[in-house]
Every structure is written in structure tokens, then in C-alpha cells.
N, CA, C and O atoms as a GROMACS GRO file, in nm:
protein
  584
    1UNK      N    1   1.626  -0.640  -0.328
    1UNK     CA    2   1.502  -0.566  -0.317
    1UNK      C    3   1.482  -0.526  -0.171
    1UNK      O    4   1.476  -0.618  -0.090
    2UNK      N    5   1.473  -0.427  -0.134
    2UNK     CA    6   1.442  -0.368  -0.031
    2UNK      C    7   1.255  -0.339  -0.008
    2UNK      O    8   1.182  -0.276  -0.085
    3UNK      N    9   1.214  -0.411   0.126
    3UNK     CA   10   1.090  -0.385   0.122
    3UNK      C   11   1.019  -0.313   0.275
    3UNK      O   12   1.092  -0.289   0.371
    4UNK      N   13   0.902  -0.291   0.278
    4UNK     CA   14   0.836  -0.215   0.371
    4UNK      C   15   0.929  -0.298   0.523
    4UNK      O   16   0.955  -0.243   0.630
    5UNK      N   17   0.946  -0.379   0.498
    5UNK     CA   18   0.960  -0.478   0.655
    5UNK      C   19   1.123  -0.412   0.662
    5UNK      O   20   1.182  -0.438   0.766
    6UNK      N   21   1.166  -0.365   0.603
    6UNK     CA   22   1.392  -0.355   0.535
    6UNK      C   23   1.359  -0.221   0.633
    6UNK      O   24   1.429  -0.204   0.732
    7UNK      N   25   1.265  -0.141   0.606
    7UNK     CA   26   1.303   0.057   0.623
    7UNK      C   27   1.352   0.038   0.746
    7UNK      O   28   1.470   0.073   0.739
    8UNK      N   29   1.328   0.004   0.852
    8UNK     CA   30   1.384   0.031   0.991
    8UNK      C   31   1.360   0.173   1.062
    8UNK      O   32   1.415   0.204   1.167
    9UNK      N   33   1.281   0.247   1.000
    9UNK     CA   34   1.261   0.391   1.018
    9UNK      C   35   1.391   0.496   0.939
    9UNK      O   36   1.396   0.617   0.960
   10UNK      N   37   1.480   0.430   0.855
   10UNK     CA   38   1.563   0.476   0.769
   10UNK      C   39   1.539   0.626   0.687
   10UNK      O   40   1.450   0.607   0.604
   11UNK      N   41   1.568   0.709   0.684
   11UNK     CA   42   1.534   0.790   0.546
   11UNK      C   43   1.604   0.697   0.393
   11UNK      O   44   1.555   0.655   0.288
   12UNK      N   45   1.756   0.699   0.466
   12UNK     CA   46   1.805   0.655   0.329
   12UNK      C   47   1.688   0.506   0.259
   12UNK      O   48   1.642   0.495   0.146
   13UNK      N   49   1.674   0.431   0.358
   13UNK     CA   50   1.617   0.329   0.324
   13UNK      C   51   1.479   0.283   0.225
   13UNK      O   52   1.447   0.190   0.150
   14UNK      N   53   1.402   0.457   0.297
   14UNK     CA   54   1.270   0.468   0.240
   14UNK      C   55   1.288   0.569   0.074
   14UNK      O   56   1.209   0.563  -0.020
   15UNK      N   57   1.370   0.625   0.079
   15UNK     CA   58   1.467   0.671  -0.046
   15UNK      C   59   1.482   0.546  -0.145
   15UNK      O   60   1.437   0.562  -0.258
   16UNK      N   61   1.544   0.423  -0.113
   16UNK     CA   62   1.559   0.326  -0.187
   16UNK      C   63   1.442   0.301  -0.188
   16UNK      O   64   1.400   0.360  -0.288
   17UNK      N   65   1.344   0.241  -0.131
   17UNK     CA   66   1.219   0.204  -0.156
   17UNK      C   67   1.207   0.278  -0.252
   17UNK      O   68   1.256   0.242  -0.359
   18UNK      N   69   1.135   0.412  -0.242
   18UNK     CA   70   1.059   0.488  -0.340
   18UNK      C   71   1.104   0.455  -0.456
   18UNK      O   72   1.032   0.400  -0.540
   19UNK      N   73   1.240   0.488  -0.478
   19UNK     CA   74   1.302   0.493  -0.589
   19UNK      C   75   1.311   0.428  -0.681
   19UNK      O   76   1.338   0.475  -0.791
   20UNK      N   77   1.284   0.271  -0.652
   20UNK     CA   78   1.296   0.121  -0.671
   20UNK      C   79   1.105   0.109  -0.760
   20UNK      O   80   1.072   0.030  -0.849
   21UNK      N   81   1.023   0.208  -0.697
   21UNK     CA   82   0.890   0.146  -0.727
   21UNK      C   83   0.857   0.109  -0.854
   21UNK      O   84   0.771   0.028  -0.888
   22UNK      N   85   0.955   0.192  -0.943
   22UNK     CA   86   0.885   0.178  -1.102
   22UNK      C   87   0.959   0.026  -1.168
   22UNK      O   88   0.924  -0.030  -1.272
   23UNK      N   89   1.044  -0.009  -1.095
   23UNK     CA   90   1.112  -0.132  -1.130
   23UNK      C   91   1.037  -0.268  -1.053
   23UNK      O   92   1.036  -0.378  -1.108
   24UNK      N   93   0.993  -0.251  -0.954
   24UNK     CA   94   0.900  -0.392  -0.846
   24UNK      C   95   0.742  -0.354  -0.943
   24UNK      O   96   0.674  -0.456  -0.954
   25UNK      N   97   0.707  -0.283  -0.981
   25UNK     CA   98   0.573  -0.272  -1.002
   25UNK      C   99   0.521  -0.412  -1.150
   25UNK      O  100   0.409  -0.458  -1.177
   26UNK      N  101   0.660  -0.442  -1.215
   26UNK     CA  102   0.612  -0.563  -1.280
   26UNK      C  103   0.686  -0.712  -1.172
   26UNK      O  104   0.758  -0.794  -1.230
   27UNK      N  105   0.669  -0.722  -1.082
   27UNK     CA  106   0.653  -0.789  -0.996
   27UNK      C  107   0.492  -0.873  -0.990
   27UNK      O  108   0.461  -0.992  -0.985
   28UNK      N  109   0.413  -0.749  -0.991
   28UNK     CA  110   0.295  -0.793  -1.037
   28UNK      C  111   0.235  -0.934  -1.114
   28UNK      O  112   0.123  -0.983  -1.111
   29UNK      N  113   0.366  -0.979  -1.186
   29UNK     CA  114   0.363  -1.073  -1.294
   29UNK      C  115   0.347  -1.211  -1.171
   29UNK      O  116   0.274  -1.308  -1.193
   30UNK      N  117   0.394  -1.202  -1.099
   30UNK     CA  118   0.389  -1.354  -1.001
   30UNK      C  119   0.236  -1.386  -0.960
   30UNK      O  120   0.205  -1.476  -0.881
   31UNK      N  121   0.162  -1.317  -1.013
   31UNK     CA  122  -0.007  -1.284  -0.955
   31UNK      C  123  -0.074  -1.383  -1.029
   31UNK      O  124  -0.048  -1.380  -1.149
   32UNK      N  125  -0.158  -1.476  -0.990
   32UNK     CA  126  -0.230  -1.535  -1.092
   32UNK      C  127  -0.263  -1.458  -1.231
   32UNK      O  128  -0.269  -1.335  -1.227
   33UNK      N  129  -0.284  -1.522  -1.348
   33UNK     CA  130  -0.292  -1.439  -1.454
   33UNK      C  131  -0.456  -1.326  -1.470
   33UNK      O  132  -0.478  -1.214  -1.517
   34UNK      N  133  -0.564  -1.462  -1.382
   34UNK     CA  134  -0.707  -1.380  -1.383
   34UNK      C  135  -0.723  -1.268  -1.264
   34UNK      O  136  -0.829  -1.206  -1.253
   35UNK      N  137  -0.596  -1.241  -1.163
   35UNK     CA  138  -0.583  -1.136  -1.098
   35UNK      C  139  -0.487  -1.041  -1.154
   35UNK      O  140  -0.512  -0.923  -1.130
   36UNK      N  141  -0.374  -1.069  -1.230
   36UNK     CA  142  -0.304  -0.927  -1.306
   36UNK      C  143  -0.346  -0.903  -1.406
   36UNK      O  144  -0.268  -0.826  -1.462
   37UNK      N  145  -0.466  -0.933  -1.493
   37UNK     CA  146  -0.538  -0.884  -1.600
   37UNK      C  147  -0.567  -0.796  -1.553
   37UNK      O  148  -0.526  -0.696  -1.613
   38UNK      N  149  -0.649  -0.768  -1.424
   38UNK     CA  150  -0.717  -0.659  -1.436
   38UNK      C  151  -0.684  -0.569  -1.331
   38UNK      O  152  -0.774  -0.523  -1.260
   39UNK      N  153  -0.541  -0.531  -1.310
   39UNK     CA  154  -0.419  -0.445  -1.225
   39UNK      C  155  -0.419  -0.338  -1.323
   39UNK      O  156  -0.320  -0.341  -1.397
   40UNK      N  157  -0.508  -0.235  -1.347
   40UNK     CA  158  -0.495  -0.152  -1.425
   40UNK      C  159  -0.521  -0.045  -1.405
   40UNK      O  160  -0.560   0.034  -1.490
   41UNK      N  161  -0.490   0.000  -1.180
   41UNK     CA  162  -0.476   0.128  -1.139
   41UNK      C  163  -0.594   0.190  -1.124
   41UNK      O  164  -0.598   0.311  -1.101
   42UNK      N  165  -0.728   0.101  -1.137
   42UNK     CA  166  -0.800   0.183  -1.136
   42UNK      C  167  -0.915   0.144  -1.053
   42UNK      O  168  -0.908   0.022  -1.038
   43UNK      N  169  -1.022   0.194  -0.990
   43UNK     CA  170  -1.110   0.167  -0.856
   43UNK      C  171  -1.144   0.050  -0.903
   43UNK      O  172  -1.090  -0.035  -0.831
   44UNK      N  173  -1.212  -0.004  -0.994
   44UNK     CA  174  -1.242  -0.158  -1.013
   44UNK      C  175  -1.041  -0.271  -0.954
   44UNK      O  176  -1.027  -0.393  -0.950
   45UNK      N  177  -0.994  -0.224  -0.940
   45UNK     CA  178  -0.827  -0.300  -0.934
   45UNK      C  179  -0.850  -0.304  -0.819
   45UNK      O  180  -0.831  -0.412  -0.763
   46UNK      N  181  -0.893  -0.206  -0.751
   46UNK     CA  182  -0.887  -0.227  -0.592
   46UNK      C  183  -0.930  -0.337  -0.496
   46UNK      O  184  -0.881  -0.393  -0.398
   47UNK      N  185  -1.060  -0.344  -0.575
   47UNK     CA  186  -1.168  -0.450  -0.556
   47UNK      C  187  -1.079  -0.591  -0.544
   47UNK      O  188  -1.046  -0.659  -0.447
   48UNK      N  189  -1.053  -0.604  -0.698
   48UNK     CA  190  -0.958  -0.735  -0.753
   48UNK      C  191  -0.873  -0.733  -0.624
   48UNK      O  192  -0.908  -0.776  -0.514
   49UNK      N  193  -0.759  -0.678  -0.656
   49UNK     CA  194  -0.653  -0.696  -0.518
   49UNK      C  195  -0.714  -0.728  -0.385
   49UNK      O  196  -0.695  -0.844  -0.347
   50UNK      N  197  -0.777  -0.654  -0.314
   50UNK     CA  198  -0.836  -0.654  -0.213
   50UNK      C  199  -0.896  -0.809  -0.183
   50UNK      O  200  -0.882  -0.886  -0.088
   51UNK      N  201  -0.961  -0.814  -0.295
   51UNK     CA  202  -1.032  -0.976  -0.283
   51UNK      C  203  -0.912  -1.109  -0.303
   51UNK      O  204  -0.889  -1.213  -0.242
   52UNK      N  205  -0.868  -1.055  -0.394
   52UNK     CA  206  -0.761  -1.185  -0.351
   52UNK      C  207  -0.678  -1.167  -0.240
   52UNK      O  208  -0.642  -1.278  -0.202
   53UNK      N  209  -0.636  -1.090  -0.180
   53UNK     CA  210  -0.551  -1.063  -0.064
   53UNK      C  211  -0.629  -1.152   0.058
   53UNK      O  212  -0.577  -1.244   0.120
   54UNK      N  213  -0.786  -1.093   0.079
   54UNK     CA  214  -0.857  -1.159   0.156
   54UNK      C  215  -0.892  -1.282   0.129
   54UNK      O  216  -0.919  -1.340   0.234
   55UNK      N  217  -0.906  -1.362   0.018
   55UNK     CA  218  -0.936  -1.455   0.015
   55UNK      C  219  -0.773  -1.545  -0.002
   55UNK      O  220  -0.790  -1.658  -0.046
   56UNK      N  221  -0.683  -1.523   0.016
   56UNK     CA  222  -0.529  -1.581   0.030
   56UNK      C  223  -0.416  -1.591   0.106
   56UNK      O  224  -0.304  -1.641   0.100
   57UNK      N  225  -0.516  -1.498   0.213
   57UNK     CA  226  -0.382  -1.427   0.324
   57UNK      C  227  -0.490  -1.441   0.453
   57UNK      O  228  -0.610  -1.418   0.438
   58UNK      N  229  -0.437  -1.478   0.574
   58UNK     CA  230  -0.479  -1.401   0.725
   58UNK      C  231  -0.422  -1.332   0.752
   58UNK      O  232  -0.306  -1.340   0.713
   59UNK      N  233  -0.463  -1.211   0.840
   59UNK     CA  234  -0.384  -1.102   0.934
   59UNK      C  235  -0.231  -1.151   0.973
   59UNK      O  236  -0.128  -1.087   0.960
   60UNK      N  237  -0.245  -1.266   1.018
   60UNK     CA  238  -0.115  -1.345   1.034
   60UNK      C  239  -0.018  -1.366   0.985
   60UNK      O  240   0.092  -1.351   1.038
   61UNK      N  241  -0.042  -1.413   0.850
   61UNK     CA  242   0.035  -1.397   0.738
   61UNK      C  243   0.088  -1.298   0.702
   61UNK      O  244   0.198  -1.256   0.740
   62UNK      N  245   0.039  -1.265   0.650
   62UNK     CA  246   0.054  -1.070   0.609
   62UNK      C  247   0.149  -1.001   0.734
   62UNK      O  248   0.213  -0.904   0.692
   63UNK      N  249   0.168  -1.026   0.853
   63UNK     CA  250   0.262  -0.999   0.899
   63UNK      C  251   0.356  -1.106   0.921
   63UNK      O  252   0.416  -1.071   1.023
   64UNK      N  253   0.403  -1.219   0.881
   64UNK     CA  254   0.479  -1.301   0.912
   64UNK      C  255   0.587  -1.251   0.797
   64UNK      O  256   0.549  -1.229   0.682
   65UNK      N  257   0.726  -1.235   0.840
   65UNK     CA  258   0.804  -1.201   0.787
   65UNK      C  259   0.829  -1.219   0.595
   65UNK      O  260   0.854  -1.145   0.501
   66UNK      N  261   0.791  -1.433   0.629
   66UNK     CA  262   0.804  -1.525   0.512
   66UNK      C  263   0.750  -1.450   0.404
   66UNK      O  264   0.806  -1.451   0.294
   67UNK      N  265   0.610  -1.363   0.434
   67UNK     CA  266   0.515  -1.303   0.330
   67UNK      C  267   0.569  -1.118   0.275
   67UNK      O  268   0.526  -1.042   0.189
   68UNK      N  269   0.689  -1.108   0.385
   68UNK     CA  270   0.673  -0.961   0.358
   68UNK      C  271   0.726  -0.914   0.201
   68UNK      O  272   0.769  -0.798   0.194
   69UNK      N  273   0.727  -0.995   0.072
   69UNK     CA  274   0.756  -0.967  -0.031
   69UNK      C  275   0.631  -0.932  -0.110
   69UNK      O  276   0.631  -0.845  -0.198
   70UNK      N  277   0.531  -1.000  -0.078
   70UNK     CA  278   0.408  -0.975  -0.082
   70UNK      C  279   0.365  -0.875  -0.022
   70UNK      O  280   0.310  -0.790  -0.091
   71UNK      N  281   0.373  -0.860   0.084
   71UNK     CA  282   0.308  -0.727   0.164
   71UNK      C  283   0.342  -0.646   0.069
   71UNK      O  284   0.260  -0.604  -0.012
   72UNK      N  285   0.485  -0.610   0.064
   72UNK     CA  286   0.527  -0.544   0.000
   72UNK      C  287   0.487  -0.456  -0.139
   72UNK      O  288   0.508  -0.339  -0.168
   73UNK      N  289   0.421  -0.563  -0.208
   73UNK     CA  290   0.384  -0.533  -0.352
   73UNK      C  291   0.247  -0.509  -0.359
   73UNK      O  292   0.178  -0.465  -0.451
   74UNK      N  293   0.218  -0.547  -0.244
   74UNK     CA  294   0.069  -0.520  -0.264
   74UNK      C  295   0.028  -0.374  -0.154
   74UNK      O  296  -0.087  -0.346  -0.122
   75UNK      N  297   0.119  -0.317  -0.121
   75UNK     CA  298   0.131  -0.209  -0.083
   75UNK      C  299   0.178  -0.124  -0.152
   75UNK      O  300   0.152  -0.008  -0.124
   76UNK      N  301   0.265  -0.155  -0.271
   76UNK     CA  302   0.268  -0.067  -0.360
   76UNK      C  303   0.203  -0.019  -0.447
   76UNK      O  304   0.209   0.096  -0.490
   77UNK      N  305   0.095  -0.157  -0.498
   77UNK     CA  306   0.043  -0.154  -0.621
   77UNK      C  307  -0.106  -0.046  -0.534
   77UNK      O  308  -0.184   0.034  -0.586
   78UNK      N  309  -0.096  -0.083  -0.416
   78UNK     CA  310  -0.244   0.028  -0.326
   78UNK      C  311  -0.233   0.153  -0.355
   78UNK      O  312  -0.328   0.216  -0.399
   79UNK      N  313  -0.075   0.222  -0.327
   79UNK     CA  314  -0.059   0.351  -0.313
   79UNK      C  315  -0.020   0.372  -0.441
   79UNK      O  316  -0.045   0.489  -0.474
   80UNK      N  317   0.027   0.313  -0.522
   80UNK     CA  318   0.018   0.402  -0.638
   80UNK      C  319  -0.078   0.383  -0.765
   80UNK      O  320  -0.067   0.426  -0.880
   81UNK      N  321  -0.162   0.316  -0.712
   81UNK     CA  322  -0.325   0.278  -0.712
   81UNK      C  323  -0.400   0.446  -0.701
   81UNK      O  324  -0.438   0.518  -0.793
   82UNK      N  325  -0.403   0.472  -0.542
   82UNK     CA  326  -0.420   0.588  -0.537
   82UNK      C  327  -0.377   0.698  -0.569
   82UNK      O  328  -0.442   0.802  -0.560
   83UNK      N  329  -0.243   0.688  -0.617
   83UNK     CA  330  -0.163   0.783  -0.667
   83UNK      C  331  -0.244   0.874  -0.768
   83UNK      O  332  -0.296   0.985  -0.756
   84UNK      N  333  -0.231   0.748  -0.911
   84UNK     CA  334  -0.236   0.781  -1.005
   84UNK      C  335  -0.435   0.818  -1.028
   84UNK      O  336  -0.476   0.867  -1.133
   85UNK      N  337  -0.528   0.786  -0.915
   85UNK     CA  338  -0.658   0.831  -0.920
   85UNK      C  339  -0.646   0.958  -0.839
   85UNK      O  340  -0.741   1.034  -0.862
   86UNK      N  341  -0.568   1.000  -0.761
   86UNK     CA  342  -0.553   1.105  -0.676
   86UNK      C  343  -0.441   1.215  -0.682
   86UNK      O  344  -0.401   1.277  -0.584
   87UNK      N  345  -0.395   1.231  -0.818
   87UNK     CA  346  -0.293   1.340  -0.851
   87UNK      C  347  -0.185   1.389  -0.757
   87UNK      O  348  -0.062   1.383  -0.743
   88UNK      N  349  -0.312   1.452  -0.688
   88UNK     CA  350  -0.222   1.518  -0.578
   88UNK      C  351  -0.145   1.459  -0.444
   88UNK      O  352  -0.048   1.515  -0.392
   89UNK      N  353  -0.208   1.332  -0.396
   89UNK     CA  354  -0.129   1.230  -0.268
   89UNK      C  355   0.068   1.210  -0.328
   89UNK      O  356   0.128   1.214  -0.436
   90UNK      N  357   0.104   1.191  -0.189
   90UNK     CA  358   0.228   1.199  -0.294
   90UNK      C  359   0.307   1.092  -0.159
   90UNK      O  360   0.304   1.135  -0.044
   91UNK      N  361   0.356   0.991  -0.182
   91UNK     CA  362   0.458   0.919  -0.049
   91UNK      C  363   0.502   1.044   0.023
   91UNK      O  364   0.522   1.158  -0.018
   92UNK      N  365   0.515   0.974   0.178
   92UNK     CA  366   0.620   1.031   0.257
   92UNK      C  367   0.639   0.921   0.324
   92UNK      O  368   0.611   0.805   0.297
   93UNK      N  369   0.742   1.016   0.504
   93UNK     CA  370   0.799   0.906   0.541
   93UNK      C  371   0.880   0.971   0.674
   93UNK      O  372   0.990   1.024   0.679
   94UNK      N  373   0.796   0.949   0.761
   94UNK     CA  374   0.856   1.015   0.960
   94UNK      C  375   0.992   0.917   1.011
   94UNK      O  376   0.989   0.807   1.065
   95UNK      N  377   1.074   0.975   0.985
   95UNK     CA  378   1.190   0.892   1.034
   95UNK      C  379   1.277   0.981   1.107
   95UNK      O  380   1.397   0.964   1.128
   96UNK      N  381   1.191   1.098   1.153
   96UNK     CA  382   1.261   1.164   1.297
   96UNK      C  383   1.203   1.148   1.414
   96UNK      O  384   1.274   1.135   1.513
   97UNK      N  385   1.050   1.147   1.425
   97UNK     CA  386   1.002   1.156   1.573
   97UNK      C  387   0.967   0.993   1.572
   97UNK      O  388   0.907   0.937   1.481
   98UNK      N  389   1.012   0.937   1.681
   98UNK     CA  390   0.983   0.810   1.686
   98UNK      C  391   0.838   0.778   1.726
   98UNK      O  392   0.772   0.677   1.701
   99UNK      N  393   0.811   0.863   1.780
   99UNK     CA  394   0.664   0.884   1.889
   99UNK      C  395   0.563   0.916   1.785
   99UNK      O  396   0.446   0.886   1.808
  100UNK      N  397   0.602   0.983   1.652
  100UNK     CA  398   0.518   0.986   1.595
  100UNK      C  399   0.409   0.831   1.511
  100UNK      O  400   0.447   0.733   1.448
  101UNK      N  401   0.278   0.874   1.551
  101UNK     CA  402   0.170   0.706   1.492
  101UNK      C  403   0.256   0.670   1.358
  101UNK      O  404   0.286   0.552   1.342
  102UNK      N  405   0.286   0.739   1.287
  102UNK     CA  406   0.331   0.660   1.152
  102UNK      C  407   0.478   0.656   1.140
  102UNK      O  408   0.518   0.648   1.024
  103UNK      N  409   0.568   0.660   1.230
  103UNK     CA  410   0.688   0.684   1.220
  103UNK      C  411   0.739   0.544   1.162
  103UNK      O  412   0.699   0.436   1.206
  104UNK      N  413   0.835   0.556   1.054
  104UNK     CA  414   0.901   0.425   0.994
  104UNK      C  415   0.795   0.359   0.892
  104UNK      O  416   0.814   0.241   0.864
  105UNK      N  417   0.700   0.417   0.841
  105UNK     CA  418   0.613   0.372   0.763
  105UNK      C  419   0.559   0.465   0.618
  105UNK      O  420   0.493   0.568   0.625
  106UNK      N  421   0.607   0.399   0.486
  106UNK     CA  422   0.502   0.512   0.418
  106UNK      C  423   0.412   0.552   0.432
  106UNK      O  424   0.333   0.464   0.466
  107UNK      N  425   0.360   0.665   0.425
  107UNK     CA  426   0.224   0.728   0.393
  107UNK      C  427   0.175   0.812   0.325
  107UNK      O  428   0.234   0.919   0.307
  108UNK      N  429   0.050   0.785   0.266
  108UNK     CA  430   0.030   0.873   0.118
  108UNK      C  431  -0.022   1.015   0.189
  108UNK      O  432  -0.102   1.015   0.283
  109UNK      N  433   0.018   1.102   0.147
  109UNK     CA  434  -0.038   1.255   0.209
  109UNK      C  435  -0.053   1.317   0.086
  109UNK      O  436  -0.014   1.283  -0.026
  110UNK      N  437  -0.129   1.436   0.132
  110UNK     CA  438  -0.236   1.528   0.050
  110UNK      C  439  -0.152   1.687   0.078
  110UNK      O  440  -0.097   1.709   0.185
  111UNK      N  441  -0.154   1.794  -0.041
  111UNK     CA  442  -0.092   1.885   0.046
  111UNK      C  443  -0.200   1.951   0.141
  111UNK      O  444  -0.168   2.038   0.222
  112UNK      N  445  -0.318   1.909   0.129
  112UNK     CA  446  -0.417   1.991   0.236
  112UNK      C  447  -0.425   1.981   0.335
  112UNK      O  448  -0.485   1.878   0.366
  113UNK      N  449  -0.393   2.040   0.417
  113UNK     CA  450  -0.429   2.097   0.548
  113UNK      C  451  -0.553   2.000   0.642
  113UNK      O  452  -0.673   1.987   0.620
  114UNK      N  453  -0.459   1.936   0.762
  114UNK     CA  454  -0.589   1.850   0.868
  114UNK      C  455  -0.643   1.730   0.776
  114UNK      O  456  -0.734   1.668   0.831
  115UNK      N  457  -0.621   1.699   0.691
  115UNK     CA  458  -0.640   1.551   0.601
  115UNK      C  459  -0.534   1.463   0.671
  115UNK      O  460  -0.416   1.481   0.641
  116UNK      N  461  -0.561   1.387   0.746
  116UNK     CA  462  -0.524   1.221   0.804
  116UNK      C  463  -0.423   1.177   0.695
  116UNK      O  464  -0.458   1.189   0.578
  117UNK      N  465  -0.250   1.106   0.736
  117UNK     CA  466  -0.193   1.046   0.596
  117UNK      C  467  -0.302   0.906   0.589
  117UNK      O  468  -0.376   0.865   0.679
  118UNK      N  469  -0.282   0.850   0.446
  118UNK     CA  470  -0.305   0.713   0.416
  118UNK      C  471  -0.232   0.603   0.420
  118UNK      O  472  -0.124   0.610   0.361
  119UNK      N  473  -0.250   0.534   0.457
  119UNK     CA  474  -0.197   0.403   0.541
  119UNK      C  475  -0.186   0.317   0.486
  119UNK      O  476  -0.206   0.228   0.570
  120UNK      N  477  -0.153   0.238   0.327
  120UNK     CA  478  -0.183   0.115   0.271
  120UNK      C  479  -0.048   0.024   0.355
  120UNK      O  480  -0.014  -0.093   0.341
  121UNK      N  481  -0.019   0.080   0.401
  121UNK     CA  482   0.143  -0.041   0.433
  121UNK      C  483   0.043  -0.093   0.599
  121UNK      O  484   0.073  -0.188   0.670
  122UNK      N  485  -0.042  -0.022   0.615
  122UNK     CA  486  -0.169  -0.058   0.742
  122UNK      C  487  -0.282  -0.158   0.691
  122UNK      O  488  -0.327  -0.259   0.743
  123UNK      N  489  -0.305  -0.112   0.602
  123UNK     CA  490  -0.457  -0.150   0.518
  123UNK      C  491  -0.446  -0.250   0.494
  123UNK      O  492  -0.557  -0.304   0.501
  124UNK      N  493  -0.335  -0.348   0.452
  124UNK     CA  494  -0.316  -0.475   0.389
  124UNK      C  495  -0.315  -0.503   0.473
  124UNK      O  496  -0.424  -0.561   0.474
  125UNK      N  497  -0.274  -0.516   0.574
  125UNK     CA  498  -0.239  -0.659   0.711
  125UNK      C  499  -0.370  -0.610   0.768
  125UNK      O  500  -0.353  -0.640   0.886
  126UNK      N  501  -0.496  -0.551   0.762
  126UNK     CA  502  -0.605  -0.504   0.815
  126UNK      C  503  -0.724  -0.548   0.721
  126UNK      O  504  -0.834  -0.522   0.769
  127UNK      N  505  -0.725  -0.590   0.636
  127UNK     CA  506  -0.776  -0.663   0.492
  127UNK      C  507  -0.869  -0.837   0.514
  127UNK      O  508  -0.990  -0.858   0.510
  128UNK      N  509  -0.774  -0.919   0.531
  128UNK     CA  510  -0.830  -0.996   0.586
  128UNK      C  511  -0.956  -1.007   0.696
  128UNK      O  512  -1.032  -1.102   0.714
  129UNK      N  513  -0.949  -0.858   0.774
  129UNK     CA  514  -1.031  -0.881   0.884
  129UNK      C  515  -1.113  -0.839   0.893
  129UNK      O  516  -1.182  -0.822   0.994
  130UNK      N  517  -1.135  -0.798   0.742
  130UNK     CA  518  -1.294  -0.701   0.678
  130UNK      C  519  -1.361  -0.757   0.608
  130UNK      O  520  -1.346  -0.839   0.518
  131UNK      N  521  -1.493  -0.677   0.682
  131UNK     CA  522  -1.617  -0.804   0.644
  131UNK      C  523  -1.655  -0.728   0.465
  131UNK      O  524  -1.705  -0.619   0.436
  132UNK      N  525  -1.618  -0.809   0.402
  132UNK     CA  526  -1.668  -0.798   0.258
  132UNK      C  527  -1.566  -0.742   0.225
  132UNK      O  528  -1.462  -0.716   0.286
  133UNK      N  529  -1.618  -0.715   0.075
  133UNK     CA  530  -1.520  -0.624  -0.003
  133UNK      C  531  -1.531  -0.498  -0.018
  133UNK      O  532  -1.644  -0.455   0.005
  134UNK      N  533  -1.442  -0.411  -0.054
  134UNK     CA  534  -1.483  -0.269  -0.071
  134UNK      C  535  -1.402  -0.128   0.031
  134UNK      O  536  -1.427  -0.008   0.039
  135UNK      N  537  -1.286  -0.226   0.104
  135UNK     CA  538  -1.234  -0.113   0.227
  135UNK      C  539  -1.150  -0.058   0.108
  135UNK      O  540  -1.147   0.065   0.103
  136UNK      N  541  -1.095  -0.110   0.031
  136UNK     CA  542  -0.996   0.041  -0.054
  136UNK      C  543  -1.060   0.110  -0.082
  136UNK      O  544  -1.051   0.226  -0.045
  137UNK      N  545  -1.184   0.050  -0.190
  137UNK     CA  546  -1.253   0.168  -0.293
  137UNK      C  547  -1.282   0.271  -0.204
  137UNK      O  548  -1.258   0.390  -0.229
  138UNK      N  549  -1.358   0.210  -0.049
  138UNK     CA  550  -1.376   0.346   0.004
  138UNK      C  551  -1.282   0.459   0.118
  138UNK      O  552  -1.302   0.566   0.174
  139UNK      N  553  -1.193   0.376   0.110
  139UNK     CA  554  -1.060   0.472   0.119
  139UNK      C  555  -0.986   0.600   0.013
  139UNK      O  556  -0.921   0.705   0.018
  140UNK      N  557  -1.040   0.519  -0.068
  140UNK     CA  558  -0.975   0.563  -0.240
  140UNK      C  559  -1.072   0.706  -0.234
  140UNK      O  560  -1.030   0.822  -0.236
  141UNK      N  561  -1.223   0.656  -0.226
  141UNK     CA  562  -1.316   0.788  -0.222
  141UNK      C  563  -1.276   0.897  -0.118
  141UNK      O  564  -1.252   1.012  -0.154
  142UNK      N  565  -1.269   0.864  -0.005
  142UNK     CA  566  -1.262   0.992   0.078
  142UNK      C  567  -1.131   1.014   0.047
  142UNK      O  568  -1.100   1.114   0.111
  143UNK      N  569  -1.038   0.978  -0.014
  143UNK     CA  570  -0.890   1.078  -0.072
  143UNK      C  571  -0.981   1.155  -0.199
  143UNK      O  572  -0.953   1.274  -0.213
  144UNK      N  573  -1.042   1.122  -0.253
  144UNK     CA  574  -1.073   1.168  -0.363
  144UNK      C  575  -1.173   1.298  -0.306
  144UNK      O  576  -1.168   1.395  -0.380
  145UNK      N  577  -1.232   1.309  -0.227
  145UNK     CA  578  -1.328   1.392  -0.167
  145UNK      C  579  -1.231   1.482  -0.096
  145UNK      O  580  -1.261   1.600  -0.087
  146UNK      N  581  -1.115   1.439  -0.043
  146UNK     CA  582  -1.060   1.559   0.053
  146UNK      C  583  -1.002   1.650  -0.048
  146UNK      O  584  -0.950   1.756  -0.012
   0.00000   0.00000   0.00000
């Protein structure tokens, strides 16, 4: 399994990622059972995830290598979370300009014009350090608004 921590700023690498998503997405199954009940892609899921992430993980964690299988999945299950509420966002992936802020990292983009990419491979290791619940849903909204 190749995960967010593997890309190295790769194309080929982030190629395997993508490609791989529809096969890691029952990965999900390692989740407590009263948190993958209700993994069902949709703004209430966000909540769920979000809250157990924060209530199971520090910033610390979440970047400590040991966890990046986790990061991992719970960066997937974000963006294609938003995916499937946001039609139009679609992965990408800067693995020419090094200088570029998101270079070596997925990000969900919009085809519109001056819309910011989305950051869940950011958002998770940034999770823990938010007061309450609710930073996806309202991430989720302003994709949905742009």
C-alpha cells in the first residue's frame, strides 16, 4: 500500500495512490464499528470522523510516521467525502514546481477559476488543534458554495 507519507513529490507515485483509492476505501473496516456505521460520505460523516480523529490522535501523532496508515485513510475517506458531495472537485497533484505551497501533496481542486485547492492531507494533522467540532463540515460548505 502506498500512502500520502510514500509520494515523495512523485507523479508516478501519486498515480498509484489515486488509483489504489477504490481498493483502501474498505480499510475503513479497522474503525471501531460505532464509527464505520456511520461512514456514509455524507456531511453528518464528517462530523463522525472528525470527532474521532480528535478525540484519538494529537497533532503529533498524526504526523509520526508509526500513524501514517491512518493519516492516510482518513485523508481519503475526507476527499472523497467531498468528492462525492461536490461533483465537480476532482484530486490533483504539483510534482513539478517544488516552490509551489502544495507541491508533493494531494489536493482537491474545482475547475473554477481563483478557488484555493483543498487540503485534507493538511486538515487531518490540523484537527486535533481545533476547538470543537465542525472544521470539515465547514470546509465541505465553502466547496459547495464556490
Amino acid at each position: 500500500m502506498i500512502t500520502i507519507s510514500d509520494l515523495n513529490g512523485k507523479e508516478d507515485n501519486y498515480t498509484w495512490w489515486l488509483n489504489i483509492m477504490p481498493d483502501e476505501m474498505p480499510r475503513l473496516g479497522i474503525l471501531p464499528r460505532e464509527i464505520r456505521e456511520h461512514l456514509d460520505y455524507s456531511l453528518d460523516s464528517l462530523d463522525v470522523i472528525e470527532k474521532y480523529i480528535v478525540s484519538n490522535y494529537t497533532v503529533e501523532d498524526l504526523k509520526d510516521r508509526r500513524n501514517k496508515f491512518a493519516r492516510d485513510l482518513f485523508v481519503r475517506y475526507i476527499g472523497e467525502t467531498f468528492r462525492k458531495n461536490v461533483p465537480e472537485l476532482f484530486w490533483s497533484f504539483e510534482a513539478e514546481n517544488a516552490k509551489d505551497a502544495y507541491y508533493g501533496i494531494p489536493v482537491l481542486m474545482t475547475p473554477a477559476e481563483g478557488v484555493p485547492p483543498m487540503t485534507p492531507t493538511l486538515w487531518v494533522t490540523e484537527l486535533p488543534g481545533q476547538k470543537g467540532i465542525g472544521f470539515l463540515r465547514s470546509r465541505l460548505k465553502l466547496a459547495k458554495a464556490a
